[in-house]
C-alpha positions in Angstrom: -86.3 21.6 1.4 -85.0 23.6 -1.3 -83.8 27.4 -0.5 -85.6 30.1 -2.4 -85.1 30.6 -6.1 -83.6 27.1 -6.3 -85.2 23.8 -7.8 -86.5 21.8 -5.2 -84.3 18.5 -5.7 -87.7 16.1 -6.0 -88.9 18.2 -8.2 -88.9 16.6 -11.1 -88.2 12.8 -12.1 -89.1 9.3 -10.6 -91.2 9.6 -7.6 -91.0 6.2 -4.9 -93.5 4.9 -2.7 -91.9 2.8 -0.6 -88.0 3.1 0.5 -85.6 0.7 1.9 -82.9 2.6 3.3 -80.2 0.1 4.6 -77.7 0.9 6.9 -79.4 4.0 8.5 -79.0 3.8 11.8 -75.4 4.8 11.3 -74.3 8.3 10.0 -74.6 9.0 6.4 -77.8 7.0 5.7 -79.3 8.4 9.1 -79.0 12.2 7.5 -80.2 11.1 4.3 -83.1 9.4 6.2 -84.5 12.1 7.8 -84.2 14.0 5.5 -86.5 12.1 3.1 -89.1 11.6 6.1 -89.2 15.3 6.6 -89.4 16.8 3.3 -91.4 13.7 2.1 -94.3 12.7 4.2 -96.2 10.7 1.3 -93.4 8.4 1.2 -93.0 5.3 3.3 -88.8 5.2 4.7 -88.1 1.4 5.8 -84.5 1.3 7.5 -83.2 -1.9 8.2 -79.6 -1.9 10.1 -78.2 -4.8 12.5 -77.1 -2.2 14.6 -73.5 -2.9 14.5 -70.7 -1.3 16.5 -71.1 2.1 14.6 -74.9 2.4 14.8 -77.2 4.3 16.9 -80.8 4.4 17.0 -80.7 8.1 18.0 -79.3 9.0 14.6 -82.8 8.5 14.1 -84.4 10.7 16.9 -85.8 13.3 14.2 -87.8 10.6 12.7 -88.9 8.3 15.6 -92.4 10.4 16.0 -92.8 10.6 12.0 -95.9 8.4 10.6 -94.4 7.4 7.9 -91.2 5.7 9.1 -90.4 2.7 10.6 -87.5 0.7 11.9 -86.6 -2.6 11.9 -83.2 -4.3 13.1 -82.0 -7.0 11.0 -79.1 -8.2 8.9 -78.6 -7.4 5.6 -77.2 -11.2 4.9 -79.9 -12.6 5.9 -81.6 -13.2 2.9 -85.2 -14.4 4.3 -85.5 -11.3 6.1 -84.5 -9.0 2.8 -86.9 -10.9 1.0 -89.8 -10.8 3.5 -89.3 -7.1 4.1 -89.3 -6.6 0.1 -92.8 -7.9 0.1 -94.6 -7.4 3.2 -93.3 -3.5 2.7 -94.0 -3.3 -0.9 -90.5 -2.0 -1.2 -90.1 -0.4 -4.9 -86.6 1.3 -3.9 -83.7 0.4 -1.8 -81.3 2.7 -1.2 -78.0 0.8 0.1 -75.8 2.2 2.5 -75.1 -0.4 4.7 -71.2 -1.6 4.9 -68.2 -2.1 6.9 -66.3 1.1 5.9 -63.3 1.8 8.0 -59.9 1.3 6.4 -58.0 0.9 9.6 -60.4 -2.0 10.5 -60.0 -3.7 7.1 -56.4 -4.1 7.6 -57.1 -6.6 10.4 -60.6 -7.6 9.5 -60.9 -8.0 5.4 -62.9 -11.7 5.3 -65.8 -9.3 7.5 -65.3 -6.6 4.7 -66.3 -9.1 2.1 -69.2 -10.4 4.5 -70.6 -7.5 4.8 -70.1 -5.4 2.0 -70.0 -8.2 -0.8 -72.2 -10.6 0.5 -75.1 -8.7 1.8 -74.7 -6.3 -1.4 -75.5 -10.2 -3.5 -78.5 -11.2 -1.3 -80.1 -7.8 -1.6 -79.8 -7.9 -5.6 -81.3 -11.4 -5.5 -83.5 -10.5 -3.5 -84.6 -7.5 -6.1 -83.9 -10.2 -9.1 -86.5 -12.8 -7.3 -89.7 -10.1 -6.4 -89.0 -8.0 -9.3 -91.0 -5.1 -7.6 -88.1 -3.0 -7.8 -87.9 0.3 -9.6 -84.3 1.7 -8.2 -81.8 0.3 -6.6 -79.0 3.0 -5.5 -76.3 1.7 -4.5 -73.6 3.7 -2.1 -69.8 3.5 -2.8 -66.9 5.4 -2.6 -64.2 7.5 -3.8 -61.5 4.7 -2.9 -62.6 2.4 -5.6 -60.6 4.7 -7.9 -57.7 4.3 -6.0 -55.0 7.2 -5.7 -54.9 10.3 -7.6 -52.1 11.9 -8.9 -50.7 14.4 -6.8 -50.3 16.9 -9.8 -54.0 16.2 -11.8 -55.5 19.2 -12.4 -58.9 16.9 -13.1 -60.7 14.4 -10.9 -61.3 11.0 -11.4 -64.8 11.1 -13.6 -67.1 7.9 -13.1 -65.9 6.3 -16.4 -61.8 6.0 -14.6 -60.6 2.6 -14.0 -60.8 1.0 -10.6 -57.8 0.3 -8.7 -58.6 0.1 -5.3 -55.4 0.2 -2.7 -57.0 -1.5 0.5 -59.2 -4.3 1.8 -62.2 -2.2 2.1 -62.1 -0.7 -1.5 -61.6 -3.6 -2.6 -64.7 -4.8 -1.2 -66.6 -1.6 -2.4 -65.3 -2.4 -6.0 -66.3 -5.9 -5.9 -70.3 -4.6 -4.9 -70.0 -2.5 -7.6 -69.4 -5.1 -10.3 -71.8 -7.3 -8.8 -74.5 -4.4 -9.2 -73.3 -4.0 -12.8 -73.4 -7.4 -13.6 -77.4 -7.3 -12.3 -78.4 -4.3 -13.9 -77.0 -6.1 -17.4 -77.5 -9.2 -16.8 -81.2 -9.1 -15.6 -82.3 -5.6 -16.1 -81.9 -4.4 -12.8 -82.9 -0.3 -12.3 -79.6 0.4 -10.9 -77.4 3.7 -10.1 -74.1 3.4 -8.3 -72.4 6.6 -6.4 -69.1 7.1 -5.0 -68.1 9.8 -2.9 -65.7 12.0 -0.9 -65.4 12.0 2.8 -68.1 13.2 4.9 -68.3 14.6 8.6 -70.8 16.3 10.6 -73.4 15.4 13.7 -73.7 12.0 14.5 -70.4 10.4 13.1 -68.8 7.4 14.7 -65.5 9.3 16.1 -63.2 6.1 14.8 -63.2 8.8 11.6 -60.6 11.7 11.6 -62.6 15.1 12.2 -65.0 13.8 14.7 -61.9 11.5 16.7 -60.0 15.0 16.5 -62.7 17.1 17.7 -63.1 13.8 20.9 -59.8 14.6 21.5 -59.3 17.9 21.5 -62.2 18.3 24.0 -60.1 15.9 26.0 -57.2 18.0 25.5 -55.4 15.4 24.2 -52.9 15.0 21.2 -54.0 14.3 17.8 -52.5 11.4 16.1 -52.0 11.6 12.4 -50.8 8.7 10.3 -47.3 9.1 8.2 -46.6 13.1 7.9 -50.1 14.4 7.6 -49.5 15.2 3.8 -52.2 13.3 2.5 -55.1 15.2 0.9 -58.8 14.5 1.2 -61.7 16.4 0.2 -64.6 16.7 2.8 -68.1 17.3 2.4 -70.9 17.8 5.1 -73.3 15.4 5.4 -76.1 17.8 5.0 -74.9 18.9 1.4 -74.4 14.6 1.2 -77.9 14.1 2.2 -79.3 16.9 -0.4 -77.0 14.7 -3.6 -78.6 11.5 -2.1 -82.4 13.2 -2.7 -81.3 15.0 -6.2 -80.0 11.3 -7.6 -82.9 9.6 -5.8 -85.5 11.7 -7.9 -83.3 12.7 -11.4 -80.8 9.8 -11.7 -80.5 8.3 -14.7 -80.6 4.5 -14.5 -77.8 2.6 -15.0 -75.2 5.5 -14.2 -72.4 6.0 -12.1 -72.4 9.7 -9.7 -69.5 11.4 -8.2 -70.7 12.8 -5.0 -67.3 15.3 -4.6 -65.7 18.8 -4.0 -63.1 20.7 -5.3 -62.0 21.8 -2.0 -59.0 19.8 -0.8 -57.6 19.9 2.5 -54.2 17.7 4.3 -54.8 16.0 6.8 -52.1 18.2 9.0 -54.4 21.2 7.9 -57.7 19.6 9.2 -55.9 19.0 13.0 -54.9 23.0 12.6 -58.1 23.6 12.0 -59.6 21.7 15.0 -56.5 23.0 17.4 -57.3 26.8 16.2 -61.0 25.9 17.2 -60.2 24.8 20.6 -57.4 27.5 21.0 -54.4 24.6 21.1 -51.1 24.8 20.0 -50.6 22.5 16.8 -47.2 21.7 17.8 -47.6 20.9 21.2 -50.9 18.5 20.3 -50.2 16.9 17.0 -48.6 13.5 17.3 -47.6 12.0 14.3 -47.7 8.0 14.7 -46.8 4.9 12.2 -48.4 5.3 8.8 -51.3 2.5 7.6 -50.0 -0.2 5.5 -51.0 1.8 2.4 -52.3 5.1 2.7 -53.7 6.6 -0.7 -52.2 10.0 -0.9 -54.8 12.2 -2.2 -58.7 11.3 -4.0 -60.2 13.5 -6.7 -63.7 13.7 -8.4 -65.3 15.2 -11.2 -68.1 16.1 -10.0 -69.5 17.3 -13.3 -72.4 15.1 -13.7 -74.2 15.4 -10.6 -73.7 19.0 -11.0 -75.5 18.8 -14.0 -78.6 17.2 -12.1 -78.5 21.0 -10.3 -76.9 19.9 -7.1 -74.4 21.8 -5.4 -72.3 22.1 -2.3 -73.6 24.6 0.1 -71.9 24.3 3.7 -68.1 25.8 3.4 -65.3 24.2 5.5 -65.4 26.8 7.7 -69.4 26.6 8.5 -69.0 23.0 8.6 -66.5 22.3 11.0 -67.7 24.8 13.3 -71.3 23.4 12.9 -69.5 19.8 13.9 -67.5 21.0 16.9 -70.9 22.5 18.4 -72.6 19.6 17.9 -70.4 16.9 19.6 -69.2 19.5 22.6 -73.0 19.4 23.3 -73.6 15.5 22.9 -70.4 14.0 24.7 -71.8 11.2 25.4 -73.5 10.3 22.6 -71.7 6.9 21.5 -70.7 6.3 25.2 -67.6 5.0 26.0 -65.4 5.4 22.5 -61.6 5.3 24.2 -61.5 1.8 21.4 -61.7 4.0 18.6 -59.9 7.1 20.1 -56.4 4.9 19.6 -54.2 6.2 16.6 -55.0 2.3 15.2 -58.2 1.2 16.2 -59.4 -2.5 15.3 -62.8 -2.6 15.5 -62.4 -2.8 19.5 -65.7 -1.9 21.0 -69.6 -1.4 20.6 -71.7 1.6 22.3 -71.9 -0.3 25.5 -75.5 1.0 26.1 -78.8 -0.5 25.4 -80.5 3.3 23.5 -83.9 4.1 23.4 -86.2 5.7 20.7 -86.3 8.7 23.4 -82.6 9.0 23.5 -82.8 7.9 26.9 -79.9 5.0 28.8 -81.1 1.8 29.9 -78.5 1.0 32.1 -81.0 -1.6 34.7 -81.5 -3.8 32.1 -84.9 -2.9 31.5 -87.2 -4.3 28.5 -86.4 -2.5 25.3 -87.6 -3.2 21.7 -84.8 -3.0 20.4 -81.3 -3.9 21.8 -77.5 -3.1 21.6 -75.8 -6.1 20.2 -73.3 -5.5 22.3 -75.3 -6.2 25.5 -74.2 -9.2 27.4 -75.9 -12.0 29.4 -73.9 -11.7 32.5 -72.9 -13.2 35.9 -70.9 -12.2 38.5 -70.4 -13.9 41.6 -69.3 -12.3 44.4 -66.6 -13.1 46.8 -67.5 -15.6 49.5 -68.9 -15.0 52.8 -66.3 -14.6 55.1 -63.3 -13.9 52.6 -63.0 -10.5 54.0 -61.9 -8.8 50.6 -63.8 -7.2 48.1 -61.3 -7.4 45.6 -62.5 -8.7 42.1 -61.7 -12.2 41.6 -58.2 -12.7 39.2 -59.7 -15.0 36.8 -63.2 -14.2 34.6 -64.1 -16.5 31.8 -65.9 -15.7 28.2 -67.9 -18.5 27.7 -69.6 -19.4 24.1 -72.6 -21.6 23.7 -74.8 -20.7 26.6 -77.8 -22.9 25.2 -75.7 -26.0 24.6 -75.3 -28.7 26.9 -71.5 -28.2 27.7 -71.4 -24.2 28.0 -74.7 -24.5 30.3 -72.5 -26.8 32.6 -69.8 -24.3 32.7 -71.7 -21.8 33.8 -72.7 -23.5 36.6 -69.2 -24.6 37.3 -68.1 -21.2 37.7 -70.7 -20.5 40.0 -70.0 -23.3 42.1 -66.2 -22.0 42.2 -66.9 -18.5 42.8 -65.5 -17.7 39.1 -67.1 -14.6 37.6 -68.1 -15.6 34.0 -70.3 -14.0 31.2 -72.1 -15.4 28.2 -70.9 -14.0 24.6 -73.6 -12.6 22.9 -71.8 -12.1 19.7 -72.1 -14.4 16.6 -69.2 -16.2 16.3 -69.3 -15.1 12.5 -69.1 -11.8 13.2 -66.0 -10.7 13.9 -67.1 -6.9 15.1 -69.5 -8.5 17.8 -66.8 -11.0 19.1 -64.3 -7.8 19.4 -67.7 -6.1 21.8 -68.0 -9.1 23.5 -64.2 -8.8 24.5 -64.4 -5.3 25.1 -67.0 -4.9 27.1 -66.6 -8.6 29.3 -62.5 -8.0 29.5 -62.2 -11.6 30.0 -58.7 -13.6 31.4 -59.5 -16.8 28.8 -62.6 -17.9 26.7 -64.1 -20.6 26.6 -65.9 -22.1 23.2 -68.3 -24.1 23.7 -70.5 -23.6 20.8 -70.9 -25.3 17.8 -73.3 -27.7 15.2 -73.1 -31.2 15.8 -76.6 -31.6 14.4 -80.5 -31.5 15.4 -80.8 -34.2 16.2 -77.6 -35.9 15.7 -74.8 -35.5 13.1 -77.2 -36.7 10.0 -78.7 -33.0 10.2 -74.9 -31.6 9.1 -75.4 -33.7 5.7 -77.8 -31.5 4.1 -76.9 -28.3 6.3 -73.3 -28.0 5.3 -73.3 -24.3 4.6 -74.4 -24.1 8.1 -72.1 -26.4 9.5 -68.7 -25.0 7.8 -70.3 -21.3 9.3 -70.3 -22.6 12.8 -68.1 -25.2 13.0 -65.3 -23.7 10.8 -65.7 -20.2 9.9 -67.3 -19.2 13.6 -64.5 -21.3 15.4 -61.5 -19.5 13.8 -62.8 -16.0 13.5 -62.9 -16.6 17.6 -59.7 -18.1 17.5 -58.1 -15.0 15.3 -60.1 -12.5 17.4 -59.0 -14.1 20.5 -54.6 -14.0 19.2 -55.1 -10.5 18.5 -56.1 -9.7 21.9 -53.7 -12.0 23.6 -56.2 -14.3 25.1 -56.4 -18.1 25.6 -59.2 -20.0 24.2 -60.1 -23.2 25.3 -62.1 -24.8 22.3 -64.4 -27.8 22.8 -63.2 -29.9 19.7 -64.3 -33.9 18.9 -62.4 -36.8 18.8 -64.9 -38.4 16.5 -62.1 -37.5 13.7 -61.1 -40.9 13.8 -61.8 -44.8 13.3 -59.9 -48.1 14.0 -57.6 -49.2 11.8 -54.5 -51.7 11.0 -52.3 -49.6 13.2 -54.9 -48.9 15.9 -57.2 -52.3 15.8 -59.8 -52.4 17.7 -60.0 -53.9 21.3 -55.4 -53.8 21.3 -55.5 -50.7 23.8 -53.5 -49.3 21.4 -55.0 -45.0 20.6 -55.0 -42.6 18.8 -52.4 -39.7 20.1 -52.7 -36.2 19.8 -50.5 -35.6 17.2 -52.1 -38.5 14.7 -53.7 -37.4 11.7 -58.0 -37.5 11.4 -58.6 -40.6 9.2 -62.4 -40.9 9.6 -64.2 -38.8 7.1 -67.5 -40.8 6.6 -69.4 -38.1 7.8 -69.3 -34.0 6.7 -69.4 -33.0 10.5 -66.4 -34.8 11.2 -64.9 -33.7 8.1 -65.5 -29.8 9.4 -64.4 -30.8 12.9 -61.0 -32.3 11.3 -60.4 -29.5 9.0 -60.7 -26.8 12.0 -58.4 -28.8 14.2 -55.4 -29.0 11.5 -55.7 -24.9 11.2 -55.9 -23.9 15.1 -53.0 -25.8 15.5 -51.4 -22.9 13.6 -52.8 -21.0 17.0 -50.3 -20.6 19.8 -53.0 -19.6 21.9 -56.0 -22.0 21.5 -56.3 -25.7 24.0 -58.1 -28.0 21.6 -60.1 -30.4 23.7 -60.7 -33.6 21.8 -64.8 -34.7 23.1 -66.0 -38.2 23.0 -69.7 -39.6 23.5 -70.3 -37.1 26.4 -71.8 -38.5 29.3 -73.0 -36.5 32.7 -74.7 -37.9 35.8 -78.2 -35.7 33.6 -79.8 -39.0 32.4 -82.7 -36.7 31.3 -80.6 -34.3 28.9 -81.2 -35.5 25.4 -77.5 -35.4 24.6 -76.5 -37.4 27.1 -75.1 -40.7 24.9 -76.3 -42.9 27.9 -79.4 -41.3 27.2 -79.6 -41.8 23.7 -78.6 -45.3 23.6 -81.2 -46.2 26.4 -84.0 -45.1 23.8 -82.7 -46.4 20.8 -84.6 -49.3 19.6 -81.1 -51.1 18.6 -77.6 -50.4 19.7 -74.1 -51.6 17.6 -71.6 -52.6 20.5 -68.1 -51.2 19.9 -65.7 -49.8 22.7 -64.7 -46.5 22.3 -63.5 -43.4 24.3 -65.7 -41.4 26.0 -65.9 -38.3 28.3 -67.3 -38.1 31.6 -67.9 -34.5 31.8 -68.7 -34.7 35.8 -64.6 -35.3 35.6 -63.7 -33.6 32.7 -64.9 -30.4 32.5 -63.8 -29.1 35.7 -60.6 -30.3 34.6 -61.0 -27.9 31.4 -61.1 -24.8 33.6 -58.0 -25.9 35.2 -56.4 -26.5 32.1 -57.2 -22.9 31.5 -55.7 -21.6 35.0 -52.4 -23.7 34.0 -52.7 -21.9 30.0 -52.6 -25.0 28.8 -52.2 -25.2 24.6 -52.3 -27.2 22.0 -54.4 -30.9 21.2 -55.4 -32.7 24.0 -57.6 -36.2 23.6 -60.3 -35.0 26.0 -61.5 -38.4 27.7 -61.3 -40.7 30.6 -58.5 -43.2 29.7 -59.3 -46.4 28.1 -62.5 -47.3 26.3 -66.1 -49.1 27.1 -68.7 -50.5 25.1 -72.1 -49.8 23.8 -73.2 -53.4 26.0 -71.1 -52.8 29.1 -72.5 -49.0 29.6 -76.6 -51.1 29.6 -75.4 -53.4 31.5 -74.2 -50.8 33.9 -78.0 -48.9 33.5 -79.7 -52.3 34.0 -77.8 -53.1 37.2 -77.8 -49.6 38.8 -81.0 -47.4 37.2 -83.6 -50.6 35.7 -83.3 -53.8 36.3 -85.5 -54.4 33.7 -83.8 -53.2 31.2 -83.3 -54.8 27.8 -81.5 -54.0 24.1 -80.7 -55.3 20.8 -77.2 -55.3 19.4 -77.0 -55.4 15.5 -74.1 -54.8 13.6 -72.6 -51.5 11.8 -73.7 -53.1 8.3 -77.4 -53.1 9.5 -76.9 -49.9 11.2 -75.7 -48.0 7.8 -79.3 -48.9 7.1 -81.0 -46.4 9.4 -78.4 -43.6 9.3 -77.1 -41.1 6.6 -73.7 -40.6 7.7 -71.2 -43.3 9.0 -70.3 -43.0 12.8 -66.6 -43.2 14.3 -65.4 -45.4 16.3 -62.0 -45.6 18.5 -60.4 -45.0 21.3 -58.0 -41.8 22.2 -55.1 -42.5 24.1 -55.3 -40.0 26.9 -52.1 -40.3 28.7 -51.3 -37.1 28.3 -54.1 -35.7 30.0 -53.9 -38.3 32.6 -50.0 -37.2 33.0 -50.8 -33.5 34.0 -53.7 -34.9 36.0 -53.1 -38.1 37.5 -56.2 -38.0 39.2 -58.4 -39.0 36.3 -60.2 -42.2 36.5 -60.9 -44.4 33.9 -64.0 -44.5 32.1 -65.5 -47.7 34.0 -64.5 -46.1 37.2 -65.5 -42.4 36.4 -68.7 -44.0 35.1 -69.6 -45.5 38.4 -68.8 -42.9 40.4 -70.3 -39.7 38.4 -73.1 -40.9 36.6 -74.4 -44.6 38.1 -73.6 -44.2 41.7 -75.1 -41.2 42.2 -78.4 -42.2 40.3 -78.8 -45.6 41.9 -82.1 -47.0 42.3 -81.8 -50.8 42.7 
């Protein structure tokens, strides 16, 4: 609230009902969140927030008990959710902090910059657009938009100064910004827009500079700066932060742009002398000066003028501040858990809070039910060493497997198991780049295995009118893994399709002549082959991804749906055309040695040569039903009955069969995995 003899910063203006406060699990929306619960119990605070790597539920602790407040973990992008929270909540104000905001991390991450703060910025102003129950619409972004300041200007950038953002995530902010300015013209949209200074206090994620600084000076170890430490900055505490936030929630004037600044300007190398004089360290025997970012804006000013003018003011001086900071974070050490990722001079966006955080601030370390979970919490297996083995050292090799539902990853699983392999399921969106980073993290994984993927529901028809959803998965998903997976020096082994091809003059059907590895996809009759084909040309730009080509998969399950003996045993007609297939009772076993051997590149993934639709139910009449019968018709009557064209050909995989010359054929591997095994007659 408002000291004495000042204007209480609600005092006067628009008045909300219901808030949706996005983003405030993390550390500037979480101040400005309860702050508005405490000092205003007859409004209604929503906070939605995905929880991401630099989110904590107990930023919310002061709030948790408070009537009026309530939490709900979700994705900004997801525009369903926006939507359904907009009306169930009777939402009449959003207040939009959520973003990836770390400039380090944009230098190696920009596409989930734009994701996040592009993106889910567009699907929130929709969302406002489509219910049109919105009466303000703040949105949060930041001094960097301006780009640098001169190093002699005397006056700050005021909110009418160009935009020339410098980096990735600026870059992002700017682009929000016009997208919120093109909604407030274009359909009348109540917006504001702010941009601020820096901001530190309590609960900050320590991948920032005076909360890292503070980490590591209670470690007593040295303080990297970027470059020489001359760049400027101006800091504000998030309290003062939280107050602006309340003052333009209540007097802003629609469609306007707010500096949230200070005139107080401090370099970087005086901010570390600061800390150091705190803990009684030497400067010059802790501060380490390391390799500069890519671009590093020298110095950001603001006029601050207009917000001034609504009656807000800093109160908390630099010396108050820090000092406040310090005591907070030498009291809660273990606040974000294990941070070493973002302790390095140049962190990437490394790790997650590793612990699953309760309302009551409490650590569920036993797995216990919670409400609400870290996304960074893993399905995991361990196996232990065998009976008898006499060591109780940790096995060498331990897999990352993706697609734990899906037929293949399931296998794999059990694979491990079966070879004393300790394994564990991603839990992270292959999407989102931030959760497959946790996943690596927190698994530390010698290879990973990608098993996930969209090849329809229930067969590859589904991809034709689901193509956003099938280039997420199947293209953007697979090479944000791949990318994440280079950067960390890992191998992934990626569960691909040879169904990228068809006959043609040079390979005809029935001459034994297939298609090699380094043969270009011809086959584009249907869109999930098209996507499969597409991602294949650009991981072979990957040194460090084995690209297994999959064919009709078969196992000895004749009950799983997927099974393609299974699925042509129900159809009520069959086409008959040899083709390649993959006998994953001999394949995939094969895949994890492939893995133990690092082996890269394409490899056509099947048993060698090829077997018809006809000779595979003749094979299930003579070993599972005698019984059995079928009707052929041909591909002209089955483009009748489909959407999109299937392939058809056969791989040659003597390449495969070279490094393993164990393989059987397909006729062989079929009796022997599948039929023998589930022989009735």
């Amino acid at each position: 609230m408002a000291q004495s003899g000042q204007t209480s910063p609600g005092s006067v203006g628009y008045t909300p009902k219901n808030i949706l406060i996005t983003g405030a699990a993390g550390f500037i929306a979480s101040h400005v969140a309860n702050r508005l619960i405490r000092n205003y119990p007859n409004y209604k605070i929503v906070v939605l927030d995905k929880l991401d790597y630099c989110s904590n539920l107990k930023n919310l602790l002061p709030s948790r008990s408070s009537p009026n407040f309530k939490f709900v973990k979700g994705d900004i992008a997801s525009a369903d959710l926006v939507n359904f929270l907009l009306i169930t909540e009777k939402i009449d104000t959003i207040m939009h902090f959520a973003a990836q905001t770390h400039v380090d991390n944009s230098f190696g991450n920009s596409f989930e910059f734009t994701k996040n703060n592009i993106y889910g910025t567009h699907v929130l102003l929709e969302a406002c657009k489509v219910t049109g129950q919105v009466t303000r619409f703040i949105h949060v972004s930041t001094d960097e938009v301006y780009g640098e300041t001169d190093e002699d200007a005397v006056v700050g950038n005021h909110e009418a100064s160009q935009l020339l953002p410098t980096n990735p995530y600026s870059a992002t902010k700017a682009g929000a910004e016009m997208l919120v300015m093109a909604y407030g013209r274009s359909y009348g949209l109540p917006v504001i827009t702010t941009r601020g200074n820096n901001v530190y206090g309590p609960n900050q994620f320590p991948e920032k500079l005076i909360p890292k600084f503070i980490l590591l000076a209670m470690k007593g170890k040295p303080l990297p700066i970027h470059g020489d430490g001359s760049n400027v900055r101006s800091y504000l505490y998030c309290e003062d932060v939280a107050e602006a936030f309340e003052v333009i929630l209540h007097r802003g004037e629609v469609g306007h742009v707010y500096n949230i600044g200070t005139k107080k300007e401090r370099r970087v190398i005086d901010v570390a002398k600061d800390i150091c004089k705190l803990f009684s360290l030497n400067p010059n025997e802790v501060i380490k000066f390391v390799e500069n970012r890519p671009f590093n804006d020298q110095r950001y000013f603001l006029d601050d003028q207009k917000l001034t003018n609504l009656g807000w003011s800093e109160r908390t001086t630099w010396q108050e501040g820090l000092r406040k900071t310090m005591e907070w974070y030498t009291s809660h050490p273990d606040w974000w858990g294990d941070v070493s990722g973002a302790l390095l001079p140049h962190p990437r966006m490394l790790m997650m809070p590793g612990i699953k955080t309760q309302f009551d601030g409490s650590e569920d370390t036993n797995g216990g039910a919670s409400h609400v979970e870290n996304s960074s919490g893993q399905s995991h297996m361990v196996v232990p060493p065998s009976k008898g083995s006499g060591s109780s050292t940790k096995p060498s090799l331990k897999f990352l497997i993706y697609g734990r539902t899906g037929w293949i990853g399931g296998l794999l699983g059990k694979i491990c198991e079966k070879q004393g392999i300790a394994y564990d399921y991603g839990r992270g969106r292959l999407e989102e780049r931030s959760q497959l980073l946790a996943d690596i993290q927190n698994v530390k994984p010698t290879h990973v295995f990608n098993a996930a993927g969209v090849t329809g529901r229930p067969n590859v028809d589904w991809c034709e009118s689901h193509k956003p959803e099938t280039i997420r998965t199947n293209v953007v998903g697979t090479l944000n893994l791949a990318d994440v997976c280079r950067e960390q020096g890992l191998l992934m082994v990626n569960f691909a399709t040879g169904c990228i091809f068809e006959y043609d003059v040079e390979h005809p059907e029935g001459s034994g002549i297939g298609f090699k590895e380094e043969d270009k996809p011809n086959f584009t009759g249907s869109f999930y082959s098209q996507t499969k084909a597409m991602v294949e040309e650009l991981l072979s730009e990957y040194e460090n991804v084995c690209t297994l080509r999959v064919r009709m998969p078969i196992s000895s399950d004749l009950t799983n749906p997927r099974n393609f003996i299974t699925k042509i045993a129900n159809y009520n007609k069959v086409v008959n055309i040899p083709n390649s297939m993959t006998i994953l009772d001999e394949l995939l076993p094969i895949s994890i040695e492939m893995a133990k051997k690092n082996c890269r590149g394409i490899w056509n993934y099947t048993n060698p040569g090829v077997v018809s639709h006809n000779e595979i139910l003749e094979m299930y009449r003579d070993y599972i039903d005698p019984s059995f019968k079928w009707v052929n018709f041909n591909l002209e009557e089955q483009a009748k009955v489909i959407v999109a064209p299937r392939s058809n050909n056969e791989l040659d995989a003597s390449k495969l069969k070279k490094e393993f010359p164990e393989l059987l054929s397909i006729k062989e591997s079929l009796i022997k995995y599948v039929f023998e095994p589930n022989k009735r007659v």
